[in-house]
BAMIKOL-477071 format. One record per residue (C-alpha): residue in one letter; x, y, z. Coordinates in Angstrom, 2 decimals, decimal comma, always signed. Example, Ala and Ser with C-alpha at 12.3 -4.5 7.8 and 13.67 -1.06 7.14 Angstrom:
2
 bavo       u       v       w
    A  +12,30   -4,50   +7,80
    S  +13,67   -1,06   +7,14
//
This chain:
579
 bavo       u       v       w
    X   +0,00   +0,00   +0,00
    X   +1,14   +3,69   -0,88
    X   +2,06   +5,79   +1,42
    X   -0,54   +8,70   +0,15
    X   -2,96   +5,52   +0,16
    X   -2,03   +4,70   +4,05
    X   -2,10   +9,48   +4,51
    X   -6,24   +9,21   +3,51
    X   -6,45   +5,61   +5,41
    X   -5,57   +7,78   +8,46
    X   -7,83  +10,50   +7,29
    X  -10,76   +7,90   +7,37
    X   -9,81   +5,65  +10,74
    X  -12,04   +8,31  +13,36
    X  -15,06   +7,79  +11,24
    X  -15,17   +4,36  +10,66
    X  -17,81   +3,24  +13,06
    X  -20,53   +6,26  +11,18
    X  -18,78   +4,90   +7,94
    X  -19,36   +0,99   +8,85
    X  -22,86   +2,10   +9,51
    X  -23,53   +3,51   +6,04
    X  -22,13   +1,08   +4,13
    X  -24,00   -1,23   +5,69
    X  -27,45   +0,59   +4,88
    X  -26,37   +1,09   +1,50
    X  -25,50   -2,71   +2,02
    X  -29,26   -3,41   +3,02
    X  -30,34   -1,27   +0,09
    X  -28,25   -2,88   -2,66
    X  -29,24   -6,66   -1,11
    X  -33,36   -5,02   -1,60
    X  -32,51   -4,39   -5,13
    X  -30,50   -7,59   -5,33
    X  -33,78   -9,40   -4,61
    X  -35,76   -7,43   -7,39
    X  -35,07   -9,15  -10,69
    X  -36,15  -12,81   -8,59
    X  -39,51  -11,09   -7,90
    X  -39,91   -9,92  -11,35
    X  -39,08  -13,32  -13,06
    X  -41,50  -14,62  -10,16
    X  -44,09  -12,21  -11,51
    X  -43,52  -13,48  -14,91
    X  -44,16  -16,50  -14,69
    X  -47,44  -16,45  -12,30
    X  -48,61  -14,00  -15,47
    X  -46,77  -16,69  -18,12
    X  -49,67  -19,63  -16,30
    X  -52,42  -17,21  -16,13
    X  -52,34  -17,05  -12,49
    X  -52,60  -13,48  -10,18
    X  -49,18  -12,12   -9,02
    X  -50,24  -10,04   -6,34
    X  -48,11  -11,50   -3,82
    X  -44,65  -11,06   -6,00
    X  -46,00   -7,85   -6,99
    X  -46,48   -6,51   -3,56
    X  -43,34   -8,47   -2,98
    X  -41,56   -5,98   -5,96
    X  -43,22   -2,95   -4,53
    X  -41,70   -3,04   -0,94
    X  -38,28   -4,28   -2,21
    X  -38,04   -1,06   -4,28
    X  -39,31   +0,96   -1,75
    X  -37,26   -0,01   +1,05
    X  -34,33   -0,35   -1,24
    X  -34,45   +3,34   -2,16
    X  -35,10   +4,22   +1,71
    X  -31,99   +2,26   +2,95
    X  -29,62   +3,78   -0,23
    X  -30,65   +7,34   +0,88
    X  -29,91   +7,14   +4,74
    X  -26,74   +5,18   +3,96
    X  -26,00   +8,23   +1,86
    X  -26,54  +11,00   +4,02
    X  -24,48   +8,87   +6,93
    X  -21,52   +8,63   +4,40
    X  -22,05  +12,58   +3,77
    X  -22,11  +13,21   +7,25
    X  -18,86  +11,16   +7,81
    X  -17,14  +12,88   +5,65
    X  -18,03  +16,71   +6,69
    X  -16,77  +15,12   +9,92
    X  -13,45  +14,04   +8,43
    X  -12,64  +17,46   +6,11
    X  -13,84  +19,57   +9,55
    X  -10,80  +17,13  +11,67
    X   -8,40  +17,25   +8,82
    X   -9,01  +21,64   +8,92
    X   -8,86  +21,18  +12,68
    X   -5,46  +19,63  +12,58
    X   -4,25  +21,39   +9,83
    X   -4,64  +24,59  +11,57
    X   -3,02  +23,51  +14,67
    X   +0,05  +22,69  +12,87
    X   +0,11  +25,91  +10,34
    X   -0,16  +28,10  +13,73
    X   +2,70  +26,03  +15,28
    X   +5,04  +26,30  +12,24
    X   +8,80  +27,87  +12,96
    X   +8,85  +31,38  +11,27
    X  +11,71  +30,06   +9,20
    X   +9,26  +27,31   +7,63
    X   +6,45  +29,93   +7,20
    X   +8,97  +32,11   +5,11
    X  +10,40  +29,73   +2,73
    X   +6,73  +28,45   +2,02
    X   +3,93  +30,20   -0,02
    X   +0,77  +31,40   +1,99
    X   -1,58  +30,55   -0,86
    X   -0,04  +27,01   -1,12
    X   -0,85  +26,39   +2,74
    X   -4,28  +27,78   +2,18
    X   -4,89  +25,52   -0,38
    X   -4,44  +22,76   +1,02
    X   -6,53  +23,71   +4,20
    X   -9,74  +24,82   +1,31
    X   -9,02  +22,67   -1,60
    X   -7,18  +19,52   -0,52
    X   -9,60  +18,80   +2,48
    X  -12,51  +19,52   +0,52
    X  -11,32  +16,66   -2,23
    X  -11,58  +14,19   +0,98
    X  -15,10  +15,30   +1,60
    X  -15,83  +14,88   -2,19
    X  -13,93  +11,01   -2,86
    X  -13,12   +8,94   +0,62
    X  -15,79   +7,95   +1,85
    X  -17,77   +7,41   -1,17
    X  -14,82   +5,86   -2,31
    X  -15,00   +3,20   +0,48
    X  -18,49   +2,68   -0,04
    X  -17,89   +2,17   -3,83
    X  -15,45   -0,79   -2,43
    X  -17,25   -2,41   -0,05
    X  -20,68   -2,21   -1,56
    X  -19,78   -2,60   -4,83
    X  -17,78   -5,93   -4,67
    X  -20,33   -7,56   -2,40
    X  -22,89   -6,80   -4,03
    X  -20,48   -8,00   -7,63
    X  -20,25  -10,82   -6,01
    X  -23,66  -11,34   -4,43
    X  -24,78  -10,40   -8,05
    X  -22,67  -13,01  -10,02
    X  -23,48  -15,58   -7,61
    X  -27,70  -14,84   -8,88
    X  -26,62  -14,74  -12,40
    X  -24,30  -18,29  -12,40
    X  -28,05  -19,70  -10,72
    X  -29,81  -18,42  -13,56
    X  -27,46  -19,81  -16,54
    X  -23,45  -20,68  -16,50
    X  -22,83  -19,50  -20,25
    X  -24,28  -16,30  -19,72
    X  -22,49  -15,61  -16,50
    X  -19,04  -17,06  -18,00
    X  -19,69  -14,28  -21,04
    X  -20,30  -11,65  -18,51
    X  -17,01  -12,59  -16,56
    X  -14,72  -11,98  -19,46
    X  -16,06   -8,67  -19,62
    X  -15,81   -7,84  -16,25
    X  -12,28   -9,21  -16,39
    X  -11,32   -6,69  -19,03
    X  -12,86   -4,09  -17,03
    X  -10,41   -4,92  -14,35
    X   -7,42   -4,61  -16,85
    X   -8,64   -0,90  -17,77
    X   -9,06   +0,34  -13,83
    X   -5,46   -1,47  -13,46
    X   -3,68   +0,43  -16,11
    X   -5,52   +4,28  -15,40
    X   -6,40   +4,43  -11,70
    X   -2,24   +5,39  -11,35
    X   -2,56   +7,77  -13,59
    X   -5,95   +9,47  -12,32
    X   -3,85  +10,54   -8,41
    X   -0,77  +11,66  -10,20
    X   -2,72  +13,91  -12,80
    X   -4,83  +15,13   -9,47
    X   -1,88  +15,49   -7,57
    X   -0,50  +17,88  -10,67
    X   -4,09  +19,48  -10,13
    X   -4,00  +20,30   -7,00
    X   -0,09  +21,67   -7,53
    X   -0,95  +24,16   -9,86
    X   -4,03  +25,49   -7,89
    X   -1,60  +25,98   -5,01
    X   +0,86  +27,88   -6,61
    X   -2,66  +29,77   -8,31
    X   -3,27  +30,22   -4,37
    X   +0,14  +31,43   -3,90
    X   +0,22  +34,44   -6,88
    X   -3,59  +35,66   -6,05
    X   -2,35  +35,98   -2,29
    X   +1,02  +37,60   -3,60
    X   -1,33  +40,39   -5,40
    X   -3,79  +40,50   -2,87
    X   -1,10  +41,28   -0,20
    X   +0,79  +44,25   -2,39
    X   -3,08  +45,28   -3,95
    X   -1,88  +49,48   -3,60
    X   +1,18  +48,95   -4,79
    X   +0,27  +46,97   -7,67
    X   -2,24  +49,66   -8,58
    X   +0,21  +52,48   -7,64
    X   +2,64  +51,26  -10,31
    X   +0,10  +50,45  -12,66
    X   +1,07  +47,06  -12,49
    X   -2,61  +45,12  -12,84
    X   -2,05  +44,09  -16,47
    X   +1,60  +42,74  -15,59
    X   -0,38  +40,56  -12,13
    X   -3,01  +39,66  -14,08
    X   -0,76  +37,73  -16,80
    X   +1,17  +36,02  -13,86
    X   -2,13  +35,08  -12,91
    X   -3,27  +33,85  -16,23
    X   -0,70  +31,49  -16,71
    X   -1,01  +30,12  -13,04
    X   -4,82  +29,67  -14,14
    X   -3,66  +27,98  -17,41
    X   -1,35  +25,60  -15,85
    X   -3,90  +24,63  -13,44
    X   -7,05  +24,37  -16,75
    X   -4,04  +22,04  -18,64
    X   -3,44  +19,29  -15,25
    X   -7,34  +19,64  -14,82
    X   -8,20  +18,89  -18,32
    X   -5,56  +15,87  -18,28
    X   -7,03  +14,69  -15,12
    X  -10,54  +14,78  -16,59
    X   -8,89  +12,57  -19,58
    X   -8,25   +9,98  -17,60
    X  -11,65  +10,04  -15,74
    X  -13,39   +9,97  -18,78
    X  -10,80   +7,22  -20,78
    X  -11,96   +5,18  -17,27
    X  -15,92   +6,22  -17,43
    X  -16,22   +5,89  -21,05
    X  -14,28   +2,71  -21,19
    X  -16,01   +0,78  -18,67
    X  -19,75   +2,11  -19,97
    X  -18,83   +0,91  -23,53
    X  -17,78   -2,82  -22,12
    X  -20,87   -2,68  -20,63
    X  -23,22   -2,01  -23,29
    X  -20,91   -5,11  -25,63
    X  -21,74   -7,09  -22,46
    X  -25,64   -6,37  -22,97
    X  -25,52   -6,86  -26,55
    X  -23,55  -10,09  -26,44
    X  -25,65  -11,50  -23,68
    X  -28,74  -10,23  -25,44
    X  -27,63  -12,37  -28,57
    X  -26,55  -15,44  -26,83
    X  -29,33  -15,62  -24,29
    X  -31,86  -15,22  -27,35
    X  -30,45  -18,17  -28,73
    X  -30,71  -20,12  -25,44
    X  -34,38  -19,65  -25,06
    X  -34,94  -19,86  -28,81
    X  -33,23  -23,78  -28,36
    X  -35,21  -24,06  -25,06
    X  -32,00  -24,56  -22,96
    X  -33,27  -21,48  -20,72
    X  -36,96  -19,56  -20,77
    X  -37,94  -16,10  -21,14
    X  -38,35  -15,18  -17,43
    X  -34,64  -16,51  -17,03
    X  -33,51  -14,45  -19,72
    X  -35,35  -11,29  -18,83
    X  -34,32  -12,00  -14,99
    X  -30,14  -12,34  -16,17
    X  -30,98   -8,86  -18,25
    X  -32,05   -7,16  -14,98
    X  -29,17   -8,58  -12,98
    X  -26,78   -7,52  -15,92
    X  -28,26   -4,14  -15,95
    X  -27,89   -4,24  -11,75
    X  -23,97   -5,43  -12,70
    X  -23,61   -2,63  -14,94
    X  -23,72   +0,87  -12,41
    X  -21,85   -1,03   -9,64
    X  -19,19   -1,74  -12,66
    X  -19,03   +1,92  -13,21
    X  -19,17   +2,36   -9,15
    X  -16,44   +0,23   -8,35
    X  -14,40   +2,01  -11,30
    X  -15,78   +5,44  -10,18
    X  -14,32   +4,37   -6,85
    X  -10,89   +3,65   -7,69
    X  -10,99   +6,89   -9,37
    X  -12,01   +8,48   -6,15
    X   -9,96   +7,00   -3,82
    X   -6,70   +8,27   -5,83
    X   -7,91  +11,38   -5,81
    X   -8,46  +11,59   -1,81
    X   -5,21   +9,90   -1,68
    X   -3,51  +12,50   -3,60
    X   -4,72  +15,36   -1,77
    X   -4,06  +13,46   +1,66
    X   -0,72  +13,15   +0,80
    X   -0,38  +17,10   +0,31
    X   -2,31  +17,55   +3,40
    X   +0,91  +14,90   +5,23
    X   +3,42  +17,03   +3,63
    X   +2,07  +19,86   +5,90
    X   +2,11  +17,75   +8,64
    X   +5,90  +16,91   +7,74
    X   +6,84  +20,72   +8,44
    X   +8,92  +21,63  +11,58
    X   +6,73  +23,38  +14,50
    X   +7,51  +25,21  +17,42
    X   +7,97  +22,99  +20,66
    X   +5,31  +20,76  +21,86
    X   +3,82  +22,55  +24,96
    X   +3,30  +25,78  +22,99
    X   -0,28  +24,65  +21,87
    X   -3,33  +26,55  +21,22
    X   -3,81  +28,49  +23,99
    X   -0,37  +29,57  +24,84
    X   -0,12  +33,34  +25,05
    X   -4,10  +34,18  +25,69
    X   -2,85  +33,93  +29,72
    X   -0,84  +37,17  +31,36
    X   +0,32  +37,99  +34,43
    X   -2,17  +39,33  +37,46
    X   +0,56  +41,60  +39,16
    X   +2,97  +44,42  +38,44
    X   +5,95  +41,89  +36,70
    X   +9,47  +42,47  +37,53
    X  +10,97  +43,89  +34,64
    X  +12,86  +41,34  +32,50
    X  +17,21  +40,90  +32,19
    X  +18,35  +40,68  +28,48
    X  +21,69  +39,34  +27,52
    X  +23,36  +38,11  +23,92
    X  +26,47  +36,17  +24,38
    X  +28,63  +36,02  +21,63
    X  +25,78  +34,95  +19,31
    X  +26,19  +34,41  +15,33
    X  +23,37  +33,83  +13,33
    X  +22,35  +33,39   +9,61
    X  +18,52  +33,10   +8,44
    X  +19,55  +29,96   +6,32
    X  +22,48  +28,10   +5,98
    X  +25,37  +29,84   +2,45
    X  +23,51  +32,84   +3,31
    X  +25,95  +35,94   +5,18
    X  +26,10  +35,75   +9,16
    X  +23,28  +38,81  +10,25
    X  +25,15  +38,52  +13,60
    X  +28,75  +37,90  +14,03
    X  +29,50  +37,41  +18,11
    X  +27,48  +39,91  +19,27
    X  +27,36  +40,33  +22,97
    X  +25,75  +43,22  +25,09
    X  +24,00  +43,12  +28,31
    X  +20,44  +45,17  +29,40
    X  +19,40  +45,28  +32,68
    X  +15,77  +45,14  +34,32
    X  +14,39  +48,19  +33,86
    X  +15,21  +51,31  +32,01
    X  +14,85  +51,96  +27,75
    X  +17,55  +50,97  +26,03
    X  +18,08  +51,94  +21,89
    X  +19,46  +49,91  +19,03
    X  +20,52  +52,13  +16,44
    X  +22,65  +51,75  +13,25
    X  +22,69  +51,63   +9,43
    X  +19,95  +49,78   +7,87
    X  +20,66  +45,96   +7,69
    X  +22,96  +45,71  +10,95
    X  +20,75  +43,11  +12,68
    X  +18,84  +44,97  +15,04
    X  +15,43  +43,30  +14,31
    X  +16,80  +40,13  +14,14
    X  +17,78  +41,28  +17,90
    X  +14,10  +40,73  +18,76
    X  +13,62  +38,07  +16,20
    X  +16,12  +35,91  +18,56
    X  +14,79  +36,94  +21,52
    X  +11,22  +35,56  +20,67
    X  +12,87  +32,62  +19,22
    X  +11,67  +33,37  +16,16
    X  +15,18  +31,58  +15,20
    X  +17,39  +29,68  +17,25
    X  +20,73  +31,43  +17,31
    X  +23,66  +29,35  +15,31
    X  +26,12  +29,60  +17,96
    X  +26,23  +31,45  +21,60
    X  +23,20  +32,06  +23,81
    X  +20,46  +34,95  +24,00
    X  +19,59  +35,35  +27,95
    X  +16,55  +36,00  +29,52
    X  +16,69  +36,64  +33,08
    X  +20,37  +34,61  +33,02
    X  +18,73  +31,88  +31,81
    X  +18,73  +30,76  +27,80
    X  +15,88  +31,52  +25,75
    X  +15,60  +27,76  +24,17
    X  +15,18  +26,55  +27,91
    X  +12,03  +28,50  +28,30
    X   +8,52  +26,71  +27,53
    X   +7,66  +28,82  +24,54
    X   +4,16  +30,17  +25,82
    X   +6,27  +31,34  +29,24
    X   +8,37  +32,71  +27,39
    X   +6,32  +34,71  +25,03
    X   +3,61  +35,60  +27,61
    X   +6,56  +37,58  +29,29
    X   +7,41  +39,70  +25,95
    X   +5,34  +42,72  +24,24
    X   +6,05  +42,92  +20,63
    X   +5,32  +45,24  +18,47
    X   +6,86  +44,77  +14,78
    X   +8,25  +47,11  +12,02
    X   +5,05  +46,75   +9,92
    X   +2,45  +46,87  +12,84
    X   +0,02  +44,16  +10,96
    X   -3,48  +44,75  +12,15
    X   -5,87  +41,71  +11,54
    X   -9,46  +42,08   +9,76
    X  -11,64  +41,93  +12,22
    X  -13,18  +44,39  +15,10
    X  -11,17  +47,07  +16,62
    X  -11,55  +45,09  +20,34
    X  -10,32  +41,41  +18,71
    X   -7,03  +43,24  +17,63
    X   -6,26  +45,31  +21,23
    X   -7,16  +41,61  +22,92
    X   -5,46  +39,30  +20,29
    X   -3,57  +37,29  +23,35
    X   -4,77  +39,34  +25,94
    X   -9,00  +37,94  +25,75
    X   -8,90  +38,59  +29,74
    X   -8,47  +42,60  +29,39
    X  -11,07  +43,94  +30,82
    X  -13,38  +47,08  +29,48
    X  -11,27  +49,49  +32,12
    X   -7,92  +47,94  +30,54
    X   -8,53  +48,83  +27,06
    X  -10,10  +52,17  +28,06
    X   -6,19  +52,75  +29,96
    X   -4,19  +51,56  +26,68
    X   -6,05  +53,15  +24,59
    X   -5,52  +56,56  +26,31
    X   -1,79  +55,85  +26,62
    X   -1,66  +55,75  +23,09
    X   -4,06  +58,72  +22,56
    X   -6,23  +56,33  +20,97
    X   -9,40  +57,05  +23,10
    X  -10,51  +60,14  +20,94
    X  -10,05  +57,97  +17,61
    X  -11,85  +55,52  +19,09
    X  -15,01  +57,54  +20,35
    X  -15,23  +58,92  +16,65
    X  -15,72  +55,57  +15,17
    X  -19,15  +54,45  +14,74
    X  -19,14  +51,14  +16,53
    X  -16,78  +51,82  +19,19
    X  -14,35  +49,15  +19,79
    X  -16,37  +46,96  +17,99
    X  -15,83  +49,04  +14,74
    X  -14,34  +46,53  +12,08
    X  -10,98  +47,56  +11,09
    X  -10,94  +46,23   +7,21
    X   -8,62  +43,76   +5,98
    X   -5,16  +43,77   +7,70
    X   -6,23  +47,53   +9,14
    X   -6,97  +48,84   +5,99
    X   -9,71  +51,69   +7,40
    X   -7,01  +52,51   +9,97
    X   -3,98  +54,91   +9,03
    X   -0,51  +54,25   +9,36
    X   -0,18  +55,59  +13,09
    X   -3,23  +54,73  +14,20
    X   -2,39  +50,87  +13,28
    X   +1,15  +51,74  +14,82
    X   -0,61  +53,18  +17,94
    X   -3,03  +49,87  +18,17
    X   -0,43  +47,16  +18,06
    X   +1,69  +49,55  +21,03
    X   -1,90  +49,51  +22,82
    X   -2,20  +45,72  +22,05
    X   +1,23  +45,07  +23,19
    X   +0,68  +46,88  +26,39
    X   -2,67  +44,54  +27,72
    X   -0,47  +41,58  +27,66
    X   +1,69  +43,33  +30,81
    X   +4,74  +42,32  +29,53
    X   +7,77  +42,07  +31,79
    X   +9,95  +43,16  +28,42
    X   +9,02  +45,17  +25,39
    X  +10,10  +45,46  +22,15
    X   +9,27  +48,09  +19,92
    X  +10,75  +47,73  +16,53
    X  +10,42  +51,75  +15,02
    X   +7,21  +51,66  +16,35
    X   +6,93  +55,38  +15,80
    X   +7,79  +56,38  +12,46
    X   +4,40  +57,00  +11,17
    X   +3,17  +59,31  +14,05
    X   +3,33  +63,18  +14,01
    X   +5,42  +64,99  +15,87
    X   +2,83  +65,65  +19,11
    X   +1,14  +61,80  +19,20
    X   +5,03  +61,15  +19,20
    X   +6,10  +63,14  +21,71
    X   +3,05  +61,92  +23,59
    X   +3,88  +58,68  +22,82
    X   +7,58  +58,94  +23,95
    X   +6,67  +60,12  +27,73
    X   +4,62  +57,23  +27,84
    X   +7,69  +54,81  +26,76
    X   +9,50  +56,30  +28,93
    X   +7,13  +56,16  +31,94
    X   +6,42  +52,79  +30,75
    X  +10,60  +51,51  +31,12
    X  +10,42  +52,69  +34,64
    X   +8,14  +49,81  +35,64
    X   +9,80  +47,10  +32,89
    X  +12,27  +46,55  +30,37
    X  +12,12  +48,24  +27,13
    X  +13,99  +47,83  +23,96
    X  +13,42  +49,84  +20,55
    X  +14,88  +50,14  +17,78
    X  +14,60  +53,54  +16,31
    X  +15,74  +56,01  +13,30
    X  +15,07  +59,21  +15,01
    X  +17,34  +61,05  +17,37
    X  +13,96  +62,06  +19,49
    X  +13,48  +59,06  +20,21
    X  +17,20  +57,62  +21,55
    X  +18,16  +60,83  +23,33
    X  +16,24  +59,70  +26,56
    X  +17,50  +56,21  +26,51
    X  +19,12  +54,88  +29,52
    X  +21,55  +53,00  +26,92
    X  +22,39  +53,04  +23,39
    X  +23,49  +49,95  +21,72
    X  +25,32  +51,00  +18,74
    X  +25,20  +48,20  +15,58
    X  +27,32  +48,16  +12,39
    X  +27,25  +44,93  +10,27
    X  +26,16  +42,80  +12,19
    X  +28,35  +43,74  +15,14
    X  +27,93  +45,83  +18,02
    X  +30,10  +48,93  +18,20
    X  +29,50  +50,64  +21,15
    X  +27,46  +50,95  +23,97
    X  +26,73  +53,62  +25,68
    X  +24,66  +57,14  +26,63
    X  +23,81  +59,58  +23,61
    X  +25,98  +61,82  +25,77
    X  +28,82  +59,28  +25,91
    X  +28,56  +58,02  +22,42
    X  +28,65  +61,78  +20,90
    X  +32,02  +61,85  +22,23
    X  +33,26  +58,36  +22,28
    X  +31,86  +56,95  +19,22
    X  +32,74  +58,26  +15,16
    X  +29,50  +56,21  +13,34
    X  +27,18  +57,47  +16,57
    X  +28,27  +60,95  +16,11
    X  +27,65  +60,66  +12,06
    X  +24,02  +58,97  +12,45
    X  +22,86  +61,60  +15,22
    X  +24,22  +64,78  +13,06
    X  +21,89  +63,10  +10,19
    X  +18,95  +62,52  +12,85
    X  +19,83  +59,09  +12,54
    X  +19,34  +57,88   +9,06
    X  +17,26  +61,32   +8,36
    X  +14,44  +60,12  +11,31
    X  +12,92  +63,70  +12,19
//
């Protein structure tokens, strides 16, 4: 067995008593219609001596009718099953997307992921368990089927089993074919996923450079590539389809002429032959079921074995699960001790070192700066301290102790973070200020909010907190999104705080404002920023001075004026032209 067979096996396994249940009515129904053509020959031949054939018509009448009854409940369990099993496979898929590294997340394409959490699961929905009924159902009732017909006549049953043999040969040869064209299928509509959520993401820019034609194209040929391995999936569906209805019909035709010269010798009568006709015509849709089901389960086995490539990724550590970070502290924390140790680090291995031994110490308490040129490593200072990455060699401290020895959730709980980009999610106003943080209560976001001078913006919206920001803060402005992720950072009551130029898209006075309440803030824990403007360093209790990938100098901006050359050039440029 395959391994993507043995990925969609495991897919299937939680549902199989719900599954068992409606095979087994569609088992009950198939053995009702079994019964039919016997009742119909029976009818026959009361009608052939001229007697009444009430009973085998009544007989005829329930059979159908229960038949039908049983074949539509068994459906709607399978159904049912398998909303069960695409809702589990989302389930788990989502856990592990959540707990990817960052690393993983960044060398793979969004879209592809979200394919296979919208597309991939919703192939299982569409082909297992139909797939296993197809199997189950259809050979037993093959077999239950070919037993009726060898009772009725031998030579028409041995003509019927060469054609089912060929039948076999055809499934044999394109069933492989069918998952690797889906497979290819499913590919393409990934890497569809992947440019739409490319455009999507970069939608102002892409109409700011007039760029919509140039997207567009990219998009057509992801769109044709994914039309060409649909199309030569279909092909083999249909070579399958078309293939087994054709033997079929020869089968009819073939039985139809040998079974008329059966009765016409008298080896067999009419009823017999009209009974074998009704079986054969029974034979024929479980034919194209079985083959239908083949078909089926390569499909759900393709698109489980995307689904276990996802599963394949590296995550974050075990006990950082889905609740990790919602939890904060219910006291004034002790502000936090930071320390690098001769650290080096690269984002992937033949690409340049970021850091190359840095070491610096921060104490609890205070604000302390990272400034330098552009590309010197000071985000990647917070990236490490998240653990974000795993430094290649020496250790990042927190509180004396290394950051990999921390649970992650711990860890995290104890750190604010607000990034370069400030990402706001689509959703409410309130959902983003409490995004790990769901205890704050209304009095706590009233407080953040006015630390960030939020609380005017706020009253001026026409929902309140529960205002819907737009996709990824689109109805918000540049500060404002700044000034909610600060605000959001703040509820968690962090014991450390990093702010990553989380200023440079205020004015000057929500700045300023902003900067008092920094610096109010570092008396109580430990902050770090990284910053471009001289307003905002010049109060730092430390400066930590960075130049490719190294740290220069630490010091006061009083100290460093004096002491330090690159210090002195970045300040009498308002570091890197920050006003």
């Amino acid at each position: 067995m395959t391994t993507a067979s043995l990925a969609l096996i495991g897919h299937l396994r939680p549902q199989r008593g719900r599954m068992t249940a409606g095979v087994l009515l569609g088992l009950l129904g198939s053995a009702m219609g079994l019964a039919q053509p016997m009742a119909a020959k029976h009818v026959m031949d009361d009608m052939g001596r001229g007697t009444p054939a009430y009973g085998p018509v009544i007989t005829l009448s329930v059979l159908v009718a229960a038949g039908g009854i049983l074949a539509g409940l068994g459906h709607y369990v399978l159904d049912r099953s398998a909303e069960s099993i695409v809702c589990t496979a989302r389930r788990q898929l989502t856990d592990r997307l959540l707990a990817l590294r960052v690393p993983v997340v960044e060398r793979t394409e969004p879209g592809d992921l979200i394919s296979r959490v919208t597309s991939d699961t919703a192939l299982l929905r569409q082909s297992a368990p139909q797939a296993v009924s197809a199997a189950v159902t259809g050979t037993l009732i093959t077999l239950a089927t070919v037993v009726m017909m060898g009772l009725l006549d031998a030579v028409l049953l041995g003509v019927t089993l060469g054609v089912m043999a060929f039948v076999g040969i055809v499934v044999a040869v394109v069933a492989p074919r069918i998952g690797r064209a889906t497979r290819h299928t499913q590919e393409a509509v990934g890497r569809m996923g992947a440019a739409l959520e490319r455009a999507l993401g970069a939608f102002r820019t892409i109409k700011a450079s007039g760029a919509e034609q140039q997207e567009a194209q990219a998009l057509y040929r992801a769109a044709e590539h994914a039309r060409r391995t649909g199309v030569r999936a279909a092909a083999w569906e249909a070579v399958s389809a078309t293939l087994s209805a054709v033997v079929v019909q020869v089968c009819f035709l073939v039985v139809l002429g040998v079974g008329g010269a059966r009765v016409t010798s008298g080896a067999i009568g009419v009823s017999t032959l009209v009974a074998f006709l009704l079986y054969l015509f029974a034979l024929a849709p479980r034919i194209g079921q079985l083959v239908e089901g083949v078909g089926q389960f390569q499909i759900g086995s393709a698109a489980a074995s995307r689904i276990r490539e996802v599963e394949s990724l590296e995550v974050e550590d075990a006990q950082y699960g889905r609740e990790a970070g919602t939890s904060r502290p219910q006291a004034d924390p002790l502000p936090a001790r930071v320390a690098f140790r001769d650290v080096r680090f690269a984002y992937r291995p033949g690409l340049p070192q970021v850091h190359h031994r840095v070491s610096f110490t921060v104490p609890g308490g205070g604000l302390t700066a990272f400034v330098g040129p552009s590309g010197t490593g000071k985000t990647t200072v917070f990236s490490l301290i998240e653990r974000f990455y795993d430094p290649d060699a020496g250790h990042v401290l927190l509180d004396g102790k290394d950051v990999r020895q921390w649970p992650l959730a711990e860890l995290r709980a104890a750190i604010g973070y607000v990034e370069q980009d400030t990402p706001v999610l689509a959703g409410t106003l309130r959902e983003n200020l409490t995004l790990g943080a769901v205890d704050a209560t209304e009095e706590e976001l009233r407080h953040a909010l006015r630390l960030v001078r939020l609380d005017a913006v706020t009253d001026r919206l026409p929902r309140g907190l529960d205002t819907d920001v737009g996709h990824r803060g689109s109805r918000l402005s540049g500060g404002e999104r700044q000034r909610v992720a600060i605000a959001r950072a703040l509820l968690r009551r962090p014991r450390l705080l990093l702010l990553d130029e989380a200023t440079s898209q205020l004015d000057a006075a929500n700045e300023a404002a902003l900067r008092d309440t920094i610096t109010d803030i570092a008396g109580r824990i430990t902050v770090l920023v990284v910053a471009h403007r001289l307003s905002t360093v010049t109060t730092a209790d430390r400066i930590v001075v960075m130049e490719a990938g190294r740290v220069r100098a630490v010091g006061t901006h009083a100290e460093l004026l004096e002491a330090d050359a690159l210090y002195r050039e970045l300040a009498t440029t308002q570091l890197l032209n920050g006003r």
